[in-house]
Structure formats: structure tokens, C-alpha cells
C-alpha positions in Angstrom: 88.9 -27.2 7.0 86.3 -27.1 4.3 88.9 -27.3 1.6 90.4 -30.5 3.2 87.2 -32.5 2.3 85.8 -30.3 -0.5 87.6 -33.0 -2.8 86.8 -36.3 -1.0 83.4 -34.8 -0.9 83.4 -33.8 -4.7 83.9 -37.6 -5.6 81.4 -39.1 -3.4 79.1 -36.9 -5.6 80.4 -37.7 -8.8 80.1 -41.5 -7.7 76.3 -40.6 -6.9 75.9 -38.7 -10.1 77.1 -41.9 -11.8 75.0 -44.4 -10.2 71.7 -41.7 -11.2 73.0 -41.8 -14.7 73.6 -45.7 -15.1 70.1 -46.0 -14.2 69.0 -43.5 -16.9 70.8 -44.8 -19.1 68.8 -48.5 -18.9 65.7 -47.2 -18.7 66.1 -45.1 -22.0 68.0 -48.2 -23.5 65.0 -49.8 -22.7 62.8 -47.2 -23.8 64.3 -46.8 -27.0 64.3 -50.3 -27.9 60.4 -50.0 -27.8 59.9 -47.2 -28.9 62.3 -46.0 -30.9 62.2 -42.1 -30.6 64.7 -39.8 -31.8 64.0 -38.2 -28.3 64.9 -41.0 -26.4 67.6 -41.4 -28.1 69.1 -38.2 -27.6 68.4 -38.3 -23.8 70.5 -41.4 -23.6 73.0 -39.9 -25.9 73.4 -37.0 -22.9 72.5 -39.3 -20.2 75.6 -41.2 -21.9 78.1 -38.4 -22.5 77.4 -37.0 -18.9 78.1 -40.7 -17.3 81.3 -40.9 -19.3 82.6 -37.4 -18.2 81.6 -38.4 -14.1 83.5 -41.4 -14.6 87.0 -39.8 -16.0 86.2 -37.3 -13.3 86.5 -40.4 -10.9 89.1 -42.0 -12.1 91.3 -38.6 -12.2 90.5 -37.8 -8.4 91.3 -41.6 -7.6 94.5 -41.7 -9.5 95.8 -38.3 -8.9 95.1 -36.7 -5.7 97.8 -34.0 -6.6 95.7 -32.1 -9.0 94.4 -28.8 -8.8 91.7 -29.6 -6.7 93.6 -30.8 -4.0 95.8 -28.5 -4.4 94.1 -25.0 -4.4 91.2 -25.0 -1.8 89.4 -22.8 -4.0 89.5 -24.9 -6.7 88.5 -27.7 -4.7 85.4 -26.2 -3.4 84.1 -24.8 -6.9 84.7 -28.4 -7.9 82.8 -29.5 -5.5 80.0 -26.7 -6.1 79.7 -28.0 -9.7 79.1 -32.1 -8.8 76.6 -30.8 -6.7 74.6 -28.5 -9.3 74.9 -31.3 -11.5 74.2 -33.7 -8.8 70.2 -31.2 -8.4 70.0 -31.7 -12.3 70.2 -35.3 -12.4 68.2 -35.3 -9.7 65.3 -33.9 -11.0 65.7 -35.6 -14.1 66.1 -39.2 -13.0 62.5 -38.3 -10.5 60.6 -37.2 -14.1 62.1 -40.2 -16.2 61.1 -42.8 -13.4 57.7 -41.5 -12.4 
């Protein structure tokens, strides 16, 4: 059963980990434009990179629901495992960049 919604489950995070990193992402635009600190700069440079790999994430789940993670419940569930480590990350670093 847990493997049946491990994937749905594992793009719903992704899709929140996406909307956390578009919102980093302007404020250290926005940041950087002021202040113009090298490391501002490279936190929306990884902000950035991080969005872009959540986003081809999304659009392999949506297009291909055939892949290995739906395919192998194991794989599906570390999947899933991982968008929500990364989901804790960007968490905590979205709370620190806003506060």
C-alpha cells in the first residue's frame, strides 16, 4: 500500500520544495540587487540549481509515470525519503532567510 502512493506523494513534495525555492530565489534576487554580495549570490545560485532539478523531477513524474519509481516500490519510497529530507533542508533555510 505504501508503495502505491510513495510516488504521488514524492511529487506533491517536490511541488512544495519548488514553491519554498521560488520564494528564495526573489528574495535573494532581491537581496543581491542591493547588496550585491558574493554570498547572496551563491545562495541563489544553489537556491537556483536546486529549483531547476525539483522541477525536471516534476515534469519526469508527470510525463512518465512508468519510471522506476513507479515501478519498483522500493525505489519509490527512497524517492520519496529524499524529497522529504530535502523538503527539512529547505525548510529550515527558507525560516532563517525570511526571519
Amino acid at each position: 500500500m505504501i508503495a502505491n502512493i510513495a510516488t504521488p506523494a514524492a511529487m506533491g513534495v517536490a511541488g512544495i520544495n519548488s514553491m519554498l525555492l521560488v520564494v528564495l530565489v526573489a528574495v535573494w534576487v532581491r537581496n543581491y540587487r542591493q547588496f550585491g554580495s558574493p554570498m547572496i549570490l551563491g545562495l541563489l545560485g544553489f537556491s537556483s540549481v536546486l529549483l531547476i532539478e525539483n522541477l525536471i523531477a516534476l515534469a519526469f513524474f508527470f510525463s512518465s509515470m512508468q519510471t522506476l519509481y513507479s515501478m519498483d516500490p522500493l525505489a519509490g519510497q527512497v524517492v520519496f525519503g529524499m524529497r522529504l529530507l530535502e523538503l527539512v533542508a529547505i525548510s529550515f533555510l527558507s525560516y532563517a532567510t525570511l526571519q
